[in-house]
C-alpha positions as a Markdown table, in Angstrom:
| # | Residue | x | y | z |
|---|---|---|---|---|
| 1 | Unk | -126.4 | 21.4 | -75.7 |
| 2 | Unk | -122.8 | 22.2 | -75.2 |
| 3 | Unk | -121.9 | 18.4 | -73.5 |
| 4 | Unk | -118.2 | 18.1 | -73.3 |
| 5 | Unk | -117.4 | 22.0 | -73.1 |
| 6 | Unk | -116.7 | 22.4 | -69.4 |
| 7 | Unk | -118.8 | 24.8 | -68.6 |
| 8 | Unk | -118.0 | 28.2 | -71.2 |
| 9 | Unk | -116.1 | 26.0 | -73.0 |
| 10 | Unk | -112.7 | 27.1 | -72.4 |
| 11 | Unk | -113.6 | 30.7 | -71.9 |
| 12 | Unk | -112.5 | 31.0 | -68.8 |
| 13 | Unk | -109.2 | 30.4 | -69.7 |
| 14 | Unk | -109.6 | 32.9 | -72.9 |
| 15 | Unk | -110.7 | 35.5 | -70.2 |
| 16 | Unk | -107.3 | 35.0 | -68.1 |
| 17 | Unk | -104.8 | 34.9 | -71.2 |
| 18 | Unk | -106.5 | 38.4 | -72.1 |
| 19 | Unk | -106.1 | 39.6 | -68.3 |
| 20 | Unk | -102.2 | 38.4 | -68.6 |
| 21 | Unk | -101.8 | 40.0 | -71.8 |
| 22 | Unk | -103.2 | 43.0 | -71.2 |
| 23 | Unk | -101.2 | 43.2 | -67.5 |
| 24 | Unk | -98.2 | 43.0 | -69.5 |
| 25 | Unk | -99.0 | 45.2 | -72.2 |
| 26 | Unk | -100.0 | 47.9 | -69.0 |
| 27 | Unk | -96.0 | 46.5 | -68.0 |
| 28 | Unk | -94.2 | 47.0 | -70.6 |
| 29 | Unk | -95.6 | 50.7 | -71.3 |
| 30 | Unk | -94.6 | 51.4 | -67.7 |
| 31 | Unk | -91.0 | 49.9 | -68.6 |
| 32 | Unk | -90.9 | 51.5 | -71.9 |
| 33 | Unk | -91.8 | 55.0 | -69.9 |
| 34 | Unk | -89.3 | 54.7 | -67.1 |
| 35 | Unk | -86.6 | 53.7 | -69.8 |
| 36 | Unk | -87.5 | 57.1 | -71.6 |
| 37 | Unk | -86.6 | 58.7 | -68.0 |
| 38 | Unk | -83.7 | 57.0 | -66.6 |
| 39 | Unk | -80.5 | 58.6 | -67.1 |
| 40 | Unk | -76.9 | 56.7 | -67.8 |
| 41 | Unk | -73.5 | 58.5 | -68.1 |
| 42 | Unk | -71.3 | 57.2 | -70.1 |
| 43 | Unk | -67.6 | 58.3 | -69.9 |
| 44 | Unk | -63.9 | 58.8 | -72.0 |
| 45 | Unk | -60.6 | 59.8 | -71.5 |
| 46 | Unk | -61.0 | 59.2 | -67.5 |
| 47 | Unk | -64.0 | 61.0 | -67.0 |
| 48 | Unk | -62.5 | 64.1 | -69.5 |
| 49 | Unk | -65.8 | 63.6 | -72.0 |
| 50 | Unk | -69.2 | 62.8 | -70.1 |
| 51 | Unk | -72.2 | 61.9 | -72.6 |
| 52 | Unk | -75.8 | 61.8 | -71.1 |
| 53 | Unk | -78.1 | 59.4 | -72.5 |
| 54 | Unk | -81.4 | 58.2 | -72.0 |
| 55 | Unk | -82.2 | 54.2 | -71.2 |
| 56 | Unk | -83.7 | 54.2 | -74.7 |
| 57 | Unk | -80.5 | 55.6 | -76.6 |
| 58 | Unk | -81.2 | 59.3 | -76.7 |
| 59 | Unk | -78.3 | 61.6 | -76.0 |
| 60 | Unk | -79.4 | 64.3 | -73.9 |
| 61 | Unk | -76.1 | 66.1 | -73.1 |
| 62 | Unk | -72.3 | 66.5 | -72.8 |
| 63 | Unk | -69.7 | 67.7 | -70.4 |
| 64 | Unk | -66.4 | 68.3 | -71.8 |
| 65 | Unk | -63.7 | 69.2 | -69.6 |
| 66 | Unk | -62.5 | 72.7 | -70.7 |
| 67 | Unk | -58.7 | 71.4 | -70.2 |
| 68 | Unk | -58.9 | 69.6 | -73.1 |
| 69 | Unk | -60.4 | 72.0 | -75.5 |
| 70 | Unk | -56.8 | 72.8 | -77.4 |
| 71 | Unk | -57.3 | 73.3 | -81.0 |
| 72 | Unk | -54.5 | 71.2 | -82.5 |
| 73 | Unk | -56.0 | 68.3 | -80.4 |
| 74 | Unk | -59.5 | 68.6 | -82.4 |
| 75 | Unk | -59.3 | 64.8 | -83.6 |
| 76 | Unk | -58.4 | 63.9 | -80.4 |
| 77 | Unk | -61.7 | 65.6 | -78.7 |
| 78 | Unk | -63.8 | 64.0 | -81.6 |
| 79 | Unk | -62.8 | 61.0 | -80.6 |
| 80 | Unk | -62.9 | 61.2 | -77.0 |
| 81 | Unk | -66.7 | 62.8 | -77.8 |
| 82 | Unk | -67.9 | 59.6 | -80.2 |
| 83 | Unk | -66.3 | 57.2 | -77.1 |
| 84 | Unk | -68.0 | 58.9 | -74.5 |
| 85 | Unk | -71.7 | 58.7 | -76.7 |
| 86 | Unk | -71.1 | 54.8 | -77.2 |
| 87 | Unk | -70.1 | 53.8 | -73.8 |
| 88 | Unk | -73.5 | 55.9 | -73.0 |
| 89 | Unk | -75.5 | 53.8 | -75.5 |
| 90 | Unk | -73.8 | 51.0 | -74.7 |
| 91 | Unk | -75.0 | 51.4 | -71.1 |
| 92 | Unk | -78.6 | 52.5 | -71.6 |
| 93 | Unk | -78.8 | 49.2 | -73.7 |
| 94 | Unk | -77.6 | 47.0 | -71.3 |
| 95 | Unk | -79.5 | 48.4 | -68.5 |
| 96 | Unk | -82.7 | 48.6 | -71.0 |
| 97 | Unk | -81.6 | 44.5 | -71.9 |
| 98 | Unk | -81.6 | 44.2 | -67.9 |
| 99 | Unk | -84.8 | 45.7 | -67.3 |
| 100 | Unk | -86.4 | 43.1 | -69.9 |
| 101 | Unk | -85.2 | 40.6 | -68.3 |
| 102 | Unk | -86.5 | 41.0 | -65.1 |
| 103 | Unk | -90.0 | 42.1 | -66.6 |
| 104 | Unk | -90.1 | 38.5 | -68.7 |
| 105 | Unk | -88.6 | 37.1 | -65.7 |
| 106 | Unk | -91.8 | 38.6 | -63.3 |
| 107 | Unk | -94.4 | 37.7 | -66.0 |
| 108 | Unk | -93.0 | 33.8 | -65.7 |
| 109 | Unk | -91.5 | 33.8 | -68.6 |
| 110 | Unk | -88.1 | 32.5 | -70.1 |
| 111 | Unk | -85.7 | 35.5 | -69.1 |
| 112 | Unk | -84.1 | 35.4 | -72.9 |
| 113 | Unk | -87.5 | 35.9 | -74.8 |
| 114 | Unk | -87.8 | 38.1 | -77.0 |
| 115 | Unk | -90.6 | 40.6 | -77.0 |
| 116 | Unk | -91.7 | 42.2 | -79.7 |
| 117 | Unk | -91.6 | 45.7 | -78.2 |
């Protein structure tokens, strides 16, 4: 009745895209989770301004060096504070890009794909 079909007709190989997909969906919200808990620190001025940020962009905290709270030097420290939350974004995305990679890279796929996640 089903001649020519292989046996299910191609659905053993429907069965193992559906395993691989949903092994990487089950990777990806692992990724996506450890992302939301991994911690860069992003830095200005020598290390004066310190901006905590998580892998997925979220600042989660400042250290400013009390030596250069003078209040002339305002713009100055509002600088220094935008510098230090950018080189902490700027981090958390390359570590987040790097992480990717190596998850695209395990699944055995092209290391510059872009997911849609």
């Amino acid at each position: 009745m089903f001649k020519g079909l292989g046996g299910l007709g191609g659905l053993g190989d429907m069965a193992k895209m559906m395993k691989a997909a949903q092994d990487m969906q089950t990777k990806m919200a692992e990724l996506q989770e450890g992302l939301a808990n991994s911690v860069v620190i992003g830095e200005s001025g020598a290390g004066l301004v310190k901006a905590r940020a998580t892998c997925k962009g979220d600042v989660t905290g400042l250290d400013i060096d009390p030596s250069i709270l003078v209040p002339s030097e305002k713009e100055v420290i509002e600088d220094l504070i935008l510098a230090a939350i950018r080189d902490a974004q700027s981090k958390a995305a390359a570590k987040s890009a790097d992480e990717m990679r190596r998850l695209t890279e395990s699944l055995g796929l092209p290391a510059d794909m872009k997911l849609p996640f």
